[in-house]
C-alpha positions as CSV (number, residue, x, y, z in Angstrom):
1,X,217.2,102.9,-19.3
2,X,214.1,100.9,-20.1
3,X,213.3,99.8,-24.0
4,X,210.2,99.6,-24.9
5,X,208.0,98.9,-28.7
6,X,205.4,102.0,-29.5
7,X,202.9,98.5,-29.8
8,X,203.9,97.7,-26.0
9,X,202.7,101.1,-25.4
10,X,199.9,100.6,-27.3
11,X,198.7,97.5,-25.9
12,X,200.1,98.1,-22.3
13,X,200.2,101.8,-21.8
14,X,198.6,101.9,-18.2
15,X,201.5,99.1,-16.9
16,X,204.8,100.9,-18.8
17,X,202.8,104.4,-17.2
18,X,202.5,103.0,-13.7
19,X,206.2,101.4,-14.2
20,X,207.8,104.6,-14.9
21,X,206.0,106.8,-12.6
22,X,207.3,103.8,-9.8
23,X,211.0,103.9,-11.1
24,X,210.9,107.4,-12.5
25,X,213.1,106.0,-15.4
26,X,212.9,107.4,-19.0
27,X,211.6,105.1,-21.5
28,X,213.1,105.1,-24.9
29,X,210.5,104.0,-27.1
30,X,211.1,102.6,-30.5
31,X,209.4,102.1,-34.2
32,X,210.8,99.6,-36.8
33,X,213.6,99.0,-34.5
34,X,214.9,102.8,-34.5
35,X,214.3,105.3,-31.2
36,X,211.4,107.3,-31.6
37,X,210.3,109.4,-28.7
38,X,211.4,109.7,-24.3
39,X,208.9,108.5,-22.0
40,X,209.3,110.5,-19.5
41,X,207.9,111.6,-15.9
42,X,205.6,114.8,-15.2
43,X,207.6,116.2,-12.7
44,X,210.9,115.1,-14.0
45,X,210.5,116.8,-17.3
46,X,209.2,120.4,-15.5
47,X,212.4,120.2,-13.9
48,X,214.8,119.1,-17.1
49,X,212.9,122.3,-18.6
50,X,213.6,124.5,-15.2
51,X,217.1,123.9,-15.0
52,X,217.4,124.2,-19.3
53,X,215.9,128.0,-18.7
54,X,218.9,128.4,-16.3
55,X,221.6,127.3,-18.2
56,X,220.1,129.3,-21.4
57,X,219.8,132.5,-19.4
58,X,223.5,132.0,-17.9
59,X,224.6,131.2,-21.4
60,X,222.8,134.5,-22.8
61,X,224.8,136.2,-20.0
62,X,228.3,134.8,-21.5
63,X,227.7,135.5,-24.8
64,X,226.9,139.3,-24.0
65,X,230.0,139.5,-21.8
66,X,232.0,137.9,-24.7
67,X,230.3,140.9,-27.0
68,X,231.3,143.1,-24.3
69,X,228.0,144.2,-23.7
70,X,227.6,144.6,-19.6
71,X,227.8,147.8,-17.1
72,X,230.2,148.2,-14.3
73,X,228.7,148.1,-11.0
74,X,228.1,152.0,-10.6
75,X,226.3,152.6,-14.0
76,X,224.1,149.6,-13.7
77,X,223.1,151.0,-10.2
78,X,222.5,154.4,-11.5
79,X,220.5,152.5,-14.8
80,X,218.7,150.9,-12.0
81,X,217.6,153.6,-9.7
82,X,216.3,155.5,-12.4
83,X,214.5,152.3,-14.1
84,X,213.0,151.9,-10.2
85,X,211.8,155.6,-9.8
């Protein structure tokens, strides 16, 4: 992963842009020496947020499982066809 000053991306923000749109790399960029903020790509952060709606939805599933809150196959059809009608 690429290192970069926030006053490299201050003075050079169209180069470290074009670099990480070439490598599609994050960029970790620092202030007084301590990370600050992910430089990241467009397209690669849409899907880090995608696939994060997934694994929230599939962990809302387990938890109600856990809780014991789910429907057998015939009620949930019968919850179903009268939700569709």
């Amino acid at each position: 992963m690429k290192i970069e000053l926030v006053t490299n991306l201050k003075r050079q923000a169209t180069k470290i842009l074009a670099d990480l749109h070439s490598s599609r790399e994050p960029i970790l960029i620092t202030e007084h020496g301590r990370p600050s903020a992910y430089l990241v790509d467009v397209d690669d952060f849409e899907s880090m947020k995608n696939r994060m709606s997934i694994l929230e939805g599939i962990a809302r599933g387990e938890t109600a499982f856990e809780e014991g809150r789910f429907l057998n196959h015939a009620d949930a059809k019968e919850k179903l066809a009268k939700w569709l009608k």
